[in-house]
N, C-alpha and C positions, 0 to 999 in steps of 0.2 A: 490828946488834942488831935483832928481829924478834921482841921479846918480846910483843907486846901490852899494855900495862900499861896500869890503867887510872888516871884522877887524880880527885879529889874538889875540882870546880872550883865555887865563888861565883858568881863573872861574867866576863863579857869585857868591856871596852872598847875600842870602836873609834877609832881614830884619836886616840890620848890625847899629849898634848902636855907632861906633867909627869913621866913615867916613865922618861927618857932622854935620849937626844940624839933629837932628829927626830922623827916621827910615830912613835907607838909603839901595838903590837895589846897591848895590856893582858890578861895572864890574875891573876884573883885566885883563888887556892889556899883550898879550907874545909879548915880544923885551926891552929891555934895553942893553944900548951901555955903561952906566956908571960902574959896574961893583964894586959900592962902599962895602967896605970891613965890614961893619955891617947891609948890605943890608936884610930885613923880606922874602925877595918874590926871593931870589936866581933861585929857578924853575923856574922864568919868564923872564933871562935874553936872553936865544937862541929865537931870533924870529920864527927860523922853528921847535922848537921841537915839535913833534910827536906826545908829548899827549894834543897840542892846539887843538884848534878848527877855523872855520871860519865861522864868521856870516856877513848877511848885513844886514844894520839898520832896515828893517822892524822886520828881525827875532830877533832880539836883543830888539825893542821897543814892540813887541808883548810879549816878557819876561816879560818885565819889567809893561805890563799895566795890569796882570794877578794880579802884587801887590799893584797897585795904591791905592787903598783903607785903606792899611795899611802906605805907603808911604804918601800922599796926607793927609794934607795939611800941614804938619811940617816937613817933611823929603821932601826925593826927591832920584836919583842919583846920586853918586859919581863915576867917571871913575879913574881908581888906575892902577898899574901896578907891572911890569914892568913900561916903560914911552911911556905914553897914546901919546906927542905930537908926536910919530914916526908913529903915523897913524893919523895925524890931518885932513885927509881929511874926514874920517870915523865920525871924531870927531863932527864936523861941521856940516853933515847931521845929525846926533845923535840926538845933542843939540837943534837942529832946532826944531826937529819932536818933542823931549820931552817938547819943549816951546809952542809949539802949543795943546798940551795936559794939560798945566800949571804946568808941574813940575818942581820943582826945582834942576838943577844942579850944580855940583860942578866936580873940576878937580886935582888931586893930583899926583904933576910933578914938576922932577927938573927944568925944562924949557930946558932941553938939546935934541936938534932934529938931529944932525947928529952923 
């Protein structure tokens, strides 16, 4: 898959240590629809706001393999949000490209996509 797709990303964290097992490259997703009232990541819930960014996977997997060395082989990436599955397409080429590299992912999501 060679879509280019692009993602409406918050922030990264580097070398985050609560999102997983192991060192983890943290992506936080801008958009959430659920709007829950003891929500961490409030700033992520407008998906067009201003201070995102947009990346497509290459630019996002070229982040993330800057820190492979420290991630690899206990940790991996975790995608967080806002909720990551409101750009599942993004998602899927993501995960692809980081399994082909052998890292390990993970995903932290209510499961709500509309």
């Amino acid at each position: 898959m060679d879509v280019k797709s692009q993602m409406r990303i918050h922030s990264f964290e580097t070398l985050g240590a609560v999102d997983g097992p192991g060192i983890r490259f943290v992506i936080f997703t801008q958009g959430c629809n659920l709007r829950c009232k003891y929500c961490q990541n409030r700033d992520t819930w407008d998906v067009s706001s201003p201070d995102s960014i947009e990346c497509t996977t290459d630019e996002v997997l070229n982040k993330i393999l800057k820190y492979k060395n420290y991630i690899y082989p206990n940790g991996g990436v975790t995608v967080t949000g806002g909720e990551p599955l409101l750009q599942v397409k993004f998602l899927i080429e993501l995960f692809e490209k980081l399994k082909k590299e052998n890292i390990h992912t993970c995903i932290d999501t209510s499961g709500m996509v509309t």
